[in-house]
N, C-alpha and C positions, 0 to 999 in steps of 0.2 A: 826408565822405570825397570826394578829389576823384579819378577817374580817364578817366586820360588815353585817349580812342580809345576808348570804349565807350561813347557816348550810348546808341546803339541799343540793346545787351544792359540797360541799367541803365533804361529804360523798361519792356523787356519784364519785367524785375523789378520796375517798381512796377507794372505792370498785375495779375501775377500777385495779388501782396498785394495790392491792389485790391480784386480777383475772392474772393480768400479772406474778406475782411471781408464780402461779398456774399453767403458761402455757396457759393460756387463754389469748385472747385478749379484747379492748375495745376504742370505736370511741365516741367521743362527740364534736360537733359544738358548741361554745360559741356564742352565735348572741347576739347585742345592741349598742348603738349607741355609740360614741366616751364619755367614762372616766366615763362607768356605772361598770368597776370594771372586764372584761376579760383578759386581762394583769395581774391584780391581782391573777387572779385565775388559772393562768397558771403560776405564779411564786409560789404560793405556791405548788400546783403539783409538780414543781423543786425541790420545798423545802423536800415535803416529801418524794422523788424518791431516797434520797443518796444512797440508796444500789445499784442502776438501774445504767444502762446507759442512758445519757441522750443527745440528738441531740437537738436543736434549730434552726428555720427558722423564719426570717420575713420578711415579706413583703414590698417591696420599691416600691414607684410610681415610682421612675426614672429606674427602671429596667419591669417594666410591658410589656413591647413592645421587652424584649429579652430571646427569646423561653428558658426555662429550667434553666434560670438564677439561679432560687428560689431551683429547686431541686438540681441542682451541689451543692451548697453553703452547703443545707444539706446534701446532701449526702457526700459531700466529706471528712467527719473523714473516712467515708467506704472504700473509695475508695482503701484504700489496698486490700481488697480481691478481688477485681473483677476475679482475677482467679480463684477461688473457683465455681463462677458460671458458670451453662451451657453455652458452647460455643455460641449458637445463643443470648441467652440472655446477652453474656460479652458482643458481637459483637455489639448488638443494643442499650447496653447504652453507651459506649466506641466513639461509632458513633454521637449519640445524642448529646455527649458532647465535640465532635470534636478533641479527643482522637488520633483517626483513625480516614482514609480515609475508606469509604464503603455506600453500600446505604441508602437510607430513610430508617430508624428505624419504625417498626408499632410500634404507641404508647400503643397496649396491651401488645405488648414485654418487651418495657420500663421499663410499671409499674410493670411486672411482676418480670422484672429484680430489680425492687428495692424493690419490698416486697421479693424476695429473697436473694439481700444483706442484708434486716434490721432484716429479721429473721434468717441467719447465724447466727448475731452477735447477736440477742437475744437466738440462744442457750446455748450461753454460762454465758448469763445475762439479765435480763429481761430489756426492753428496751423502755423510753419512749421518744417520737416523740412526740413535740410543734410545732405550726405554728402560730405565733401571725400575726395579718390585712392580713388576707390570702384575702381579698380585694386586696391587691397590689400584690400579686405576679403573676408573670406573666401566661396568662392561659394553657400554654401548664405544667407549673408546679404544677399547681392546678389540673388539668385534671389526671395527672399520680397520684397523691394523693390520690385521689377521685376512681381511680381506686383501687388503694395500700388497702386504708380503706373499700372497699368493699368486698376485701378476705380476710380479715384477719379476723381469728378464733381463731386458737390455735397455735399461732406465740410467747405470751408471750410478749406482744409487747401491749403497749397505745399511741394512737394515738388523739393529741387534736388540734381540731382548733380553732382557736379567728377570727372574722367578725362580719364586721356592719352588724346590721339589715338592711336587706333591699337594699340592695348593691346587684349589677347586676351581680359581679363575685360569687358571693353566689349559684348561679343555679347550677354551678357543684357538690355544696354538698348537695342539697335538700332534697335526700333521706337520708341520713346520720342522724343518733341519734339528734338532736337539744335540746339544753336549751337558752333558751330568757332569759336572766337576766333581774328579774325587776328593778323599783325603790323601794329604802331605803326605810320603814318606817321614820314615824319622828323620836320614839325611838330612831333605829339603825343612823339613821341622826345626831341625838345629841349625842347620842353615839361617833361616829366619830368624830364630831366638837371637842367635849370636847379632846381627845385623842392628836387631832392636835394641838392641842393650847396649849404651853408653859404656859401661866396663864390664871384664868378666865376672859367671858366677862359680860357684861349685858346681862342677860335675853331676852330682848327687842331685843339687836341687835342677838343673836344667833337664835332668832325666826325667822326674817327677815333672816337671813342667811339659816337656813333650809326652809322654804319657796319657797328662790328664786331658791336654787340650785334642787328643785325638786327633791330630791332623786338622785342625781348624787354624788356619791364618789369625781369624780375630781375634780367636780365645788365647793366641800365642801373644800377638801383638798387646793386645789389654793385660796379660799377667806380666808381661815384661816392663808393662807402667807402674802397675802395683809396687813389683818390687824396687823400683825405685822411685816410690812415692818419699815425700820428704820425710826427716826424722819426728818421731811422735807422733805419728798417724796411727790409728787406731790397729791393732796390730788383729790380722784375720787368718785364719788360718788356709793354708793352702789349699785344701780339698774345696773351700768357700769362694778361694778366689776366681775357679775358674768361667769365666765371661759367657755361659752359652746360656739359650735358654732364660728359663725365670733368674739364674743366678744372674745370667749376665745384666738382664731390667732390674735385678734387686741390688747390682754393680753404680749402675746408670742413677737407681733411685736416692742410693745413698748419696752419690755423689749432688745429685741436683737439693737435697734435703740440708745439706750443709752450704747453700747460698741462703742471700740475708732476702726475707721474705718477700720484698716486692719483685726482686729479682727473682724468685720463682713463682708468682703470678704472672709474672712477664712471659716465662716457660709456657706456662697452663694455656695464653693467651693463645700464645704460636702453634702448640698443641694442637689447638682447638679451631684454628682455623688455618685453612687447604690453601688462603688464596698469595701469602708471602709477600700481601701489601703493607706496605710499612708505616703508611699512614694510617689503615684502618686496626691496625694494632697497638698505635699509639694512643688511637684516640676510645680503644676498646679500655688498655691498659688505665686512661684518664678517667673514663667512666668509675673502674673503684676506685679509684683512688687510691693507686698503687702503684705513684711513680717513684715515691722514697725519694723526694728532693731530686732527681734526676731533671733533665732539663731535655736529654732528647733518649733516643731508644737506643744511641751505639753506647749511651753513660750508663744509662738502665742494664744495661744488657754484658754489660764489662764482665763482670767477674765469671757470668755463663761460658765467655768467651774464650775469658783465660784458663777456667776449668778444662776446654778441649771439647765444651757438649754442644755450641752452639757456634755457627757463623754468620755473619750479616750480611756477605755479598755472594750472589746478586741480589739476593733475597734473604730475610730470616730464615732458618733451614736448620734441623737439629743437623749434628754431624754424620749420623745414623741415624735411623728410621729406630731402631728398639729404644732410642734414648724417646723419642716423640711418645712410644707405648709405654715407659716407663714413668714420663712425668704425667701425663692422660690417665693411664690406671691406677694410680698412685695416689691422686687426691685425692679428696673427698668426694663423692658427690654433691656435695651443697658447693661447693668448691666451684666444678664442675658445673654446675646447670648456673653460677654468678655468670664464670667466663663464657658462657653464651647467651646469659641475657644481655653480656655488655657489648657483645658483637652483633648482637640483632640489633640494638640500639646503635650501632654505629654504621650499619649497613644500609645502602641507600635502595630504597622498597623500591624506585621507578629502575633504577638499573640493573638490580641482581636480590630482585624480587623471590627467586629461588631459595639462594642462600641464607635469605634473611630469614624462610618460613622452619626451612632445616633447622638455623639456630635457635627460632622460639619453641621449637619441637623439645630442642635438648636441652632447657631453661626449662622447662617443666616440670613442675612435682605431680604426681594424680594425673588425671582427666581433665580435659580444655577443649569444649566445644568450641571455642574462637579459634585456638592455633591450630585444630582438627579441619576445621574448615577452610583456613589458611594452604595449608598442605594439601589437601582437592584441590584446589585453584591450581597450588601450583601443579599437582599429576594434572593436569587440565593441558597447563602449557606446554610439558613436558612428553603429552602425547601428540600434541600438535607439530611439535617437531622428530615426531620421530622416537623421543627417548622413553619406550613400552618400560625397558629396567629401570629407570628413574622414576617414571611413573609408578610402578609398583612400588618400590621402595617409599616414595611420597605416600601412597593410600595405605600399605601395611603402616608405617607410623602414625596416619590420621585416624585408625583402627584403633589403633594403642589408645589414643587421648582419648574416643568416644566413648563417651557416658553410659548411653544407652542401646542395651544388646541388638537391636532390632536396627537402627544404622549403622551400627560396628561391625554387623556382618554383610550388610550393604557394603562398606567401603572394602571392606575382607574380599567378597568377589570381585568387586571391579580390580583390585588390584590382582585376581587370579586372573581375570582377563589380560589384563595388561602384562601379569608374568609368558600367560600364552601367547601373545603377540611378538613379545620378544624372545618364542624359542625356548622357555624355561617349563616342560610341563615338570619336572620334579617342584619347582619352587610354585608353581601354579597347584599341586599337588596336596604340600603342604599347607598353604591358605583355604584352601577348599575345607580341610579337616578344620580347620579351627574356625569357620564361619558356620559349620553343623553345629560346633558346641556351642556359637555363639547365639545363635535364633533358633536352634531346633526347627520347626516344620514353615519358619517361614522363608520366602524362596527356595523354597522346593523345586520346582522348576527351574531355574535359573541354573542353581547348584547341579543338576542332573543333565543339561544341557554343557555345563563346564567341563562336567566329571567325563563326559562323551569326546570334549573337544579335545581333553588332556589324553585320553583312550587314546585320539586317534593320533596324534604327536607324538608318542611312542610306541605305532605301530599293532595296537590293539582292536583293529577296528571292528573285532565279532563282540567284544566291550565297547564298543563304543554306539553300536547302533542298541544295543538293549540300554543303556545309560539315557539317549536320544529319545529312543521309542518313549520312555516312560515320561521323559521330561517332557515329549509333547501332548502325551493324555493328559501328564498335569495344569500343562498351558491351557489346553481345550477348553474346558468350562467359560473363560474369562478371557482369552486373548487369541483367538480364532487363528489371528496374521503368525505369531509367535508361533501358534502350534503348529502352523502350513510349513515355515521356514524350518522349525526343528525336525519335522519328516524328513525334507528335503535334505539336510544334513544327513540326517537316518539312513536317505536313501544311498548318498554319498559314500555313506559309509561300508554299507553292505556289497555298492559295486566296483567300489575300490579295493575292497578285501584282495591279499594275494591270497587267503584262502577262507572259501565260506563256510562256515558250519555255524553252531552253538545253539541256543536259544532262540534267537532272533533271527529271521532269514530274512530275503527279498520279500519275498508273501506274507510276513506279520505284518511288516513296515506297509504293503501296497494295502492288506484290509484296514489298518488304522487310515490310511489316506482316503480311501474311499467311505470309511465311516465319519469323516471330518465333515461339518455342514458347510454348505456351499455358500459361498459367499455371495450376499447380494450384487445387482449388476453385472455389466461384462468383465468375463474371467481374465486376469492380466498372465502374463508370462509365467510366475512363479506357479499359478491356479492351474493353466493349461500342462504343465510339466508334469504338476503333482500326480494331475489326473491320467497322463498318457504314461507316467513309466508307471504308476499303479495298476493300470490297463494290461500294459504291457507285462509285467509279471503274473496277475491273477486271471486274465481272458485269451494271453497268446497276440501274437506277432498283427495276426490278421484286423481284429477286434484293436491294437492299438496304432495301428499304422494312420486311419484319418488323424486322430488325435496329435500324438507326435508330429506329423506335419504340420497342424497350425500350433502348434507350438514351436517349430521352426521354424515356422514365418513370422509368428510376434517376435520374437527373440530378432530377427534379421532386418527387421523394418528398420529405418534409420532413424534417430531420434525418440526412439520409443526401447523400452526393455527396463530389466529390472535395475536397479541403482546394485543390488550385490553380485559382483562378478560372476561368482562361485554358480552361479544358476547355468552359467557359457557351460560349464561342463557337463552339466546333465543335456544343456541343448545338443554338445558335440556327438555325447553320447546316441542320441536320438535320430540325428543325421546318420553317422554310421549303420543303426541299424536302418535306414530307410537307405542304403546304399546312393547317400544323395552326396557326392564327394564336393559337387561347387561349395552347398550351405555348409558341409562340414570344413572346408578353409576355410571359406570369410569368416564362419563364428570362430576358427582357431586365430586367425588373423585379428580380430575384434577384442579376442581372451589376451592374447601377446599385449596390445595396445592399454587395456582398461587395466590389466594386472601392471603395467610397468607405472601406468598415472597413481595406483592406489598404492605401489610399492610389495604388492600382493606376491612374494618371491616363490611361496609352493607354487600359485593358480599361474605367475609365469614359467614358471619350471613344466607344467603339466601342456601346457597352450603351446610353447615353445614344440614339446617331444608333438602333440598333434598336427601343428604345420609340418613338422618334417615327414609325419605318415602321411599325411595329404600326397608332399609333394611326389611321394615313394611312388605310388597311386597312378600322379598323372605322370612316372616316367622323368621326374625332373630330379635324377639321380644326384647333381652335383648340389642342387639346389638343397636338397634333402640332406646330403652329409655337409651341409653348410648350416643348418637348423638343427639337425643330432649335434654337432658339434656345439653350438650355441648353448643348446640342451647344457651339455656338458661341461663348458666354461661356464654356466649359470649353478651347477649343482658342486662343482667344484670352490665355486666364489664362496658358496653359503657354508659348506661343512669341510669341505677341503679334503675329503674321506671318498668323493667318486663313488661309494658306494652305491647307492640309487640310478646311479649312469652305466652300471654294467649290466649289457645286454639291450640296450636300450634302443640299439639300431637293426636289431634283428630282424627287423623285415624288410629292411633297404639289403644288409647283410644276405639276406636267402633271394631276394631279386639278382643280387650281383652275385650270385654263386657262390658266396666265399663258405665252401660248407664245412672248413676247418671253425671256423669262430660261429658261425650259425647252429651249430650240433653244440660245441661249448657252450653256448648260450642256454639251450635245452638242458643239459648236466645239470647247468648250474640251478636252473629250476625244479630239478628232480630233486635237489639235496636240499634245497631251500624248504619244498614241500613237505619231505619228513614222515611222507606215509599218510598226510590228512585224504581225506577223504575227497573232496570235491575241489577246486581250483576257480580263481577268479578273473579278471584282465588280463593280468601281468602272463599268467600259465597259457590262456586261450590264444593270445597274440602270439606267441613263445611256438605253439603247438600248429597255428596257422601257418607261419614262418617256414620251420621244416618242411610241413608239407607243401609248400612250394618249392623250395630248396628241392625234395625228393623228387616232385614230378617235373620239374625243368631239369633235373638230370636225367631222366626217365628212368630212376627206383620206383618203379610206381607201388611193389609190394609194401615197402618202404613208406613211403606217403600213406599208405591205406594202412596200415598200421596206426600211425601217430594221429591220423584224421579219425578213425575208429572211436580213440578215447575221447576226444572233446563230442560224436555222435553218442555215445553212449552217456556221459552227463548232460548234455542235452540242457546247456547253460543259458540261463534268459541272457545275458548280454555275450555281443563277439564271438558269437558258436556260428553263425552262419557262413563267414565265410567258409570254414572249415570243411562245412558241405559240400561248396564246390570243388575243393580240391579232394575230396573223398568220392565225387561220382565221376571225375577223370581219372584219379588213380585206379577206382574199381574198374571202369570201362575199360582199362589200357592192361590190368591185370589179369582180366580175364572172369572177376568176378562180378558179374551182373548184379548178383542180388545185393550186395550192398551198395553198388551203383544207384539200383533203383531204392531203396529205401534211402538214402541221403535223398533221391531227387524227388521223393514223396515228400518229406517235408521240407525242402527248398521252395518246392513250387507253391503250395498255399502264402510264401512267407515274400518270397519277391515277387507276386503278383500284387499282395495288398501294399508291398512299398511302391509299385507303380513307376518307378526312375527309371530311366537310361540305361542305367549301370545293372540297377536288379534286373530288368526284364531282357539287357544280354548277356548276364550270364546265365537267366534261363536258359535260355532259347538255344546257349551254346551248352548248357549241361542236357538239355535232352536233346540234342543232334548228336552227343557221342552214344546215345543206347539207342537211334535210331537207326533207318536204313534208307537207302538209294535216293529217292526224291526228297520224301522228307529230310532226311539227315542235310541233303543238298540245301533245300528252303530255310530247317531252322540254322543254319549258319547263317547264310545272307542274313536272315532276321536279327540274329545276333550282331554282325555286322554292322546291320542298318542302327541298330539305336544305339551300341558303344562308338561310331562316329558321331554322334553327337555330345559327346562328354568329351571331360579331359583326361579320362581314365588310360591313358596312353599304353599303360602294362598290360590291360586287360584285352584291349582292343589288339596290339602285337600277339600275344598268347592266343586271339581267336583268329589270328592271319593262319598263325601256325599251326591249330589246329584243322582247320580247316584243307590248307594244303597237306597236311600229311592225310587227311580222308579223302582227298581229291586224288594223289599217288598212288596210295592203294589200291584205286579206281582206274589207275593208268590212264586218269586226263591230265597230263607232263606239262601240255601247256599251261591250261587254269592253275594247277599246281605250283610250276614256275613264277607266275604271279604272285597267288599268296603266299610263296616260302620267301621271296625275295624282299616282300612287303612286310615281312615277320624280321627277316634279317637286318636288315636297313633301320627300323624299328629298334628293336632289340639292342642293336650295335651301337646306337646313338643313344640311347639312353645307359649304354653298361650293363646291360641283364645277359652276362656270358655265358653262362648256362644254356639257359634260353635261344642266345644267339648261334650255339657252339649246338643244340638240336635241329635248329632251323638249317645251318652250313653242314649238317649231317644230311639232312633230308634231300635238298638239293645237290651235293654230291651223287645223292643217289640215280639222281635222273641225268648226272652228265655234266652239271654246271658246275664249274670252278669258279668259286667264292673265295675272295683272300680270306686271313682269319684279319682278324681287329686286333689291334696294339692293344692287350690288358692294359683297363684302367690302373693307375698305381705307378708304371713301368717309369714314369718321370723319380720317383723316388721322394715323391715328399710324404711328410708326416703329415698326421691331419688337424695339424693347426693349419702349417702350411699350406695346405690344399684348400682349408677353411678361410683362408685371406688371400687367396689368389681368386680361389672363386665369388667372393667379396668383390674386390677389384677389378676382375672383368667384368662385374655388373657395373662399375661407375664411382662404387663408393671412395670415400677419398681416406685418409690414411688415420684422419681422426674419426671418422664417422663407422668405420672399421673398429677401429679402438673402442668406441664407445658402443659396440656392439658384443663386442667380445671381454670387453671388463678387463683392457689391458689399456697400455699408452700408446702414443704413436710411434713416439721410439723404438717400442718394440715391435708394432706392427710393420716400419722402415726395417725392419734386424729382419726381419722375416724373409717381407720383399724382395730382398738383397740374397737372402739364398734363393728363394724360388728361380728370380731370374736368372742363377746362377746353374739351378739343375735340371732348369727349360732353356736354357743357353736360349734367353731372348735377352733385350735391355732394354724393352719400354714397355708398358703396363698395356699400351694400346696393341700389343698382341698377345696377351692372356688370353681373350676371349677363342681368340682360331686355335692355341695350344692344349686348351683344356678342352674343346670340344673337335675333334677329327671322327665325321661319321664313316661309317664303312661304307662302301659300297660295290654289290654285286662286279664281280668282271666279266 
């Protein structure tokens, strides 16, 4: 294959195949607009792939609106192995593809499930994946693609798509490898002309011809037909001829308009249906009555054939996709809605029950409460598995056919639902607007609950909790449960804010809560929350601490809690403030679990970042950037933009001292914020961080500073730690007085949490502003109750603090103990800073302490470090894989270097490499 003007794209194609034969893999997006030559360039990739296996997918408008359409089609040479794959992962494509009965399939399962069937079968041969006008394919099958190409590494596997420039379904691939094919040189232009054209022309007119076609291949190729179309052909004039755009479908139309009419009902047919069966076309074609004496579809279909517009193998398939948009918008509409009543009637309702309701959809003249209800069913099943965009697209068209206003904008919401499930608040956006005009004041509530949910999908959440707040006054009168759950979103909303203000605060949301009548009988989980972070905002810490704990005990019971996940985060939240770190893992441990069964990808993304602060906590550093990392590969899976993942380990990051990228993390929050006024989680965590970073370096001015601002806003949720590290900073800088006011209100605030953890790090924030005995007592005291947690950071920090008040004192020995017991501590978990104060201190008295091997110094990346630490817990190379949302393949590619820059060769000493404690000499 020869083409013209892409040396460069058609290397980077044999590099990829190169890399694939090597075990490597490789992603590339073709973008430009219709017949600049991506089709071309994916056929020749076919071409030189003969050793490969090769899959093929494209893209049909008439199937865009039926969830997963696109990937069945590809996937299914595979589908024999489906056993081969992990059970959960058969189960959830199996499901998706209505295989089996079973639940909603989470769509990271999915695509993991099909980067796992495509890399089987590239182990045994390298394997390249094409998706030509991935524009049309439907987007739940774009969506698992996009996922697929985002882990793929060392699968052996090329992976190519073709899209128009600038086409909307393109978003899902944005971060993905991209090449914009240009336009042709004139060269390469005349080049081609010449090529196409059986004899030469005039100069003059080839000029005019490269000219008008602008550098388009196809506009070149198709005027090169024209002009040697046979003699007496309707003579057009040049400026008309050229092929782009509308001229080029008004090319295509005429052409199809000059076959004898059955044969272009034959067109209309193919058209009009996605699926390229050739039976169900013949027997659609039989229904009019419009075989013209033909006796099968290759007689029927002769002359389309020999025009150049249509082929039959493998399948009927126009030759181009604008010739399908040419004979499709070119009928008539009465035309049009025949050739899909005659395809619903030849489609069989028990096996593709879907398709048959789409086709009575588009056989519709007016309004049809039957094929309306048709179409629910089908969004029905299509939520079942998974397909949110198919679903909407089913209920906005059952919208269409309803009759009457008042369920038309019934089905108008549920299909905003279903666009917000799949990711879509713009298109969730737009339906909201047209189900106002369609019922005016009824579901009010509903709509205002939507309009909050879409808020908070892009990022609006001080719109999103006044959107909430209102939708639950409206529920109030009539649906008690509705109105409790819409707060609790409310309240979601407001404490998720990265930044709080507007209208609506904490304290609107907690008096509507507490003006909400109480529900008859014992208060369940969601009842107990409401009440205790309502508490918690409007009475203070003290007033809601009972509360909050038996709401973290219903929430923790086994077999008991609310059916919606989303409530685990206000529990986590609640735990935190109650410095109770066990309940706050198990409930993060319980959110990981219940979000991965519901498919719940934000509530695992949020569950995931909270085990890994757990484990920060109890000192389980590796374990911690093995969960950030997960975080990571789960936030990369979904948008592929990383976005939401920076800065996100910042408080594992300020434990291990790394204060280049800890202080970054801060910046980056300072330009995010933009001059608002007040700060929410993201800022308070952010803020807490540093000042730990600050006083395990011993900046303590530094710490008191940055602790200062989160005391000064004086935030209901995540302000409290911030206290402690403000009355060690103060104590250590020399200013008392803000020492002691942090520890005025620390101390009302972990006395009524009551924990382990709150009542040591009282005990150890008022031993730093006390003296001689006492200061001696409350340490032990502190002591005495963070030995009973897993709080391992906290407990090491009050070794060390205590030994540096013991040295002061010049008791060297007692001293020697708790610096050593800090160090050893410290060392073993990676808190360098920390450890590198501790080996200051005891230096001072005499002991020489080696330093500890920096964490890192083995040299791996933190994938790598992420599957080593994996693997010396036990996991095995697929259960890795299926953690990380990659193959095994590439979790073996991995392996293979780890053990290569741990210069070990068996997985069974991972565990002693990555963990080397220090200790004292």
């Amino acid at each position: 294959m020869i083409l013209f003007g892409r040396a460069r794209l058609t290397r980077t194609l044999d590099a990829q195949l190169d890399a694939a034969r090597q075990g490597l893999s490789g992603i590339l997006v073709l973008k430009g607009p219709p017949g600049i030559g991506k089709t071309s360039l994916l056929a020749y990739a076919v071409e030189r792939a003969t050793d490969m296996r090769i899959a093929q997918v494209g893209g049909k408008e008439a199937e865009q609106d039926l969830d997963l359409a696109g990937l069945h089609r590809l996937l299914l040479p595979f589908l024999h192995d489906l056993d081969r794959l992990p059970t959960p992962q058969k189960d959830a494509l199996s499901s998706a593809f209505g295989l089996v009965a079973g639940n909603r399939p989470d769509r990271l399962l999915v695509g993991l499930a099909t980067l796992t069937l495509l890399a089987n079968s590239a182990a045994d041969r390298p394997l390249l994946c094409v998706c030509d006008d991935a524009q049309w394919l439907d987007e739940e099958s774009l969506a698992v693609l996009a996922i697929v190409a985002r882990r793929l590494q060392a699968d052996g596997i090329t992976l190519l798509f073709a899209i128009r420039d600038g086409d909307a379904g393109g978003r899902l691939l944005d971060d993905l490898p991209q090449a914009v094919l240009p336009e042709l040189t004139r060269s390469d232009s005349h080049a081609l002309l010449a090529r196409t054209l059986s004899a030469q022309i005039e100069q003059g007119v080839a000029e005019r011809i490269v000219t008008e076609a602008a550098g388009n291949p196809l506009a070149i190729r198709e005027l090169a037909g024209d002009l040697e179309s046979p003699a007496g052909a309707d003579p057009v004039p040049l400026s008309e001829r050229l092929p782009l755009g509308r001229q080029l479908q008004a090319r295509y139309l005429r052409q199809s308009g000059a076959l004898p009419r059955p044969t272009r009902t034959l067109l209309l047919v193919i058209a009009a249906d996605p699926t390229g069966d050739r039976t169900l076309v013949w027997r659609a074609v039989t229904r009019l009555d419009s075989t013209g004496g033909a006796t099968d579809l290759a007689d029927l279909a002769a002359p389309a054939t020999a025009a150049g517009l249509l082929v039959l193998q493998p399948a009927p398939a126009f030759r181009h996709p604008l010739i399908r948009s040419a004979v499709y918008d070119g009928s008539s509409p009465a035309d049009r809605r025949r050739a899909h009543a005659a395809l619903a009637a030849a489609t069989d309702p028990r096996t593709d029950a879907d398709r048959r309701a789409w086709h009575l959809a588009a056989a519709c003249e007016g309004r049809d409460e039957t094929t309306a209800a048709e179409l629910e069913r089908a969004a029905t099943r299509a939520r079942a598995r998974g397909g949110h965009s198919a679903a909407c697209a089913f209920l906005t068209r059952a919208a269409d056919l309803t009759p009457l206003a008042v369920p038309r904008a019934a089905r108008l919401l549920a299909a905003c639902e279903a666009a917000l499930a799949a990711g879509q608040p713009d298109r969730a956006q737009s339906l909201l607007q047209h189900a106002v005009s369609d019922a005016g004041t009824a579901h009010l509530a509903r709509r205002l609950r939507l309009q909050g949910a879409i808020h908070i999908q892009n990022g609006r959440e001080t719109q999103a909790a006044t959107d909430l707040l209102a939708a639950a006054r409206a529920y109030a009168p009539g649906d008690r449960r509705a109105a409790r759950d819409t707060l609790l979103e409310a309240f979601q909303a407001v404490l998720g804010a990265s930044w709080l203000g507007g209208d609506v605060t904490a304290p609107t949301v907690a008096r509507a809560a507490l003006d909400l009548p109480t529900a008859p009988g014992p208060s369940d989980p969601a009842d107990l929350l409401l009440t205790a972070h309502a508490t918690q905002v409007l009475q203070g810490p003290e007033a809601a601490a009972p509360l909050l704990r038996a709401a973290v005990r219903a929430l923790a019971e086994p077999g008991t809690g609310p059916s919606d996940v989303g409530l685990l985060l206000l529990g986590l939240i609640a735990a935190h403030e109650l410095w109770d770190g066990e309940a706050f893992r198990a409930l993060a441990a319980r959110t990981v679990e219940s979000s991965r069964d519901l498919g719940a990808l934000d509530l695992l993304r949020v569950s995931l970042h909270a085990v890994a602060s757990a484990d920060t906590w109890f000192g389980r550093f590796t374990e911690a950037e093995s969960n950030f990392a997960a975080f990571r590969e789960l936030v990369g899976a979904i948008d592929g933009s990383g976005r939401l993942a920076e800065g996100s380990d910042v408080i594992l990051l300020a434990w291990r001292g790394i204060a280049e990228a800890t202080r970054a993390a801060m910046t980056a929050m300072d330009v995010e914020r933009s001059g608002q006024a007040s700060g929410g989680v993201r800022l308070q965590t952010t803020r807490t961080a540093l000042a730990v970073l600050e006083n395990g370096s011993s900046h303590y001015a530094h710490a008191l500073a940055v602790a200062r601002l989160g005391y000064a806003e004086d935030p209901v949720y995540f302000g409290n730690p911030a206290l402690v590290e403000m009355v060690e900073a103060g104590a250590r800088s020399g200013d008392h007085e803000a020492a002691r006011a942090a520890l005025l209100r620390l101390t009302p605030r972990a006395s009524a949490a009551g924990t382990p953890w709150a009542l040591g790090l009282l005990a150890r924030s008022q031993a730093l502003l006390a003296d001689g005995d006492e200061a001696d007592a409350l340490y032990r005291q502190a002591l005495s109750h963070l030995r009973t947690t897993d709080i391992r950071t906290e407990l090491a920090r009050t070794h060390l603090l205590y030994g540096e008040w013991l040295r002061r004192r010049r008791h060297r020995g007692e001293a020697r103990e708790q610096l050593r017991t800090a160090f050893q501590l410290f060392s073993q978990m990676g808190a360098r800073t920390f450890a590198e104060r501790a080996r200051h201190e005891l230096r001072a008295i005499g002991d020489k302490t080696a330093r500890r091997t920096p964490a890192g110094a083995s040299g791996l990346t933190p994938r790598e470090g992420h599957i080593a630490g994996l693997a010396a817990q036990g996991a095995t190379n697929q259960d890795i894989a299926t953690q990380l949302f990659i193959s095994a393949s590439t979790v073996e590619y991995h392996l293979r270097k780890v053990f290569q820059k741990l210069a070990i060769t068996s997985r069974r000493q991972l565990p002693r490499v990555l963990e080397q404690p220090a200790t004292p000499s």
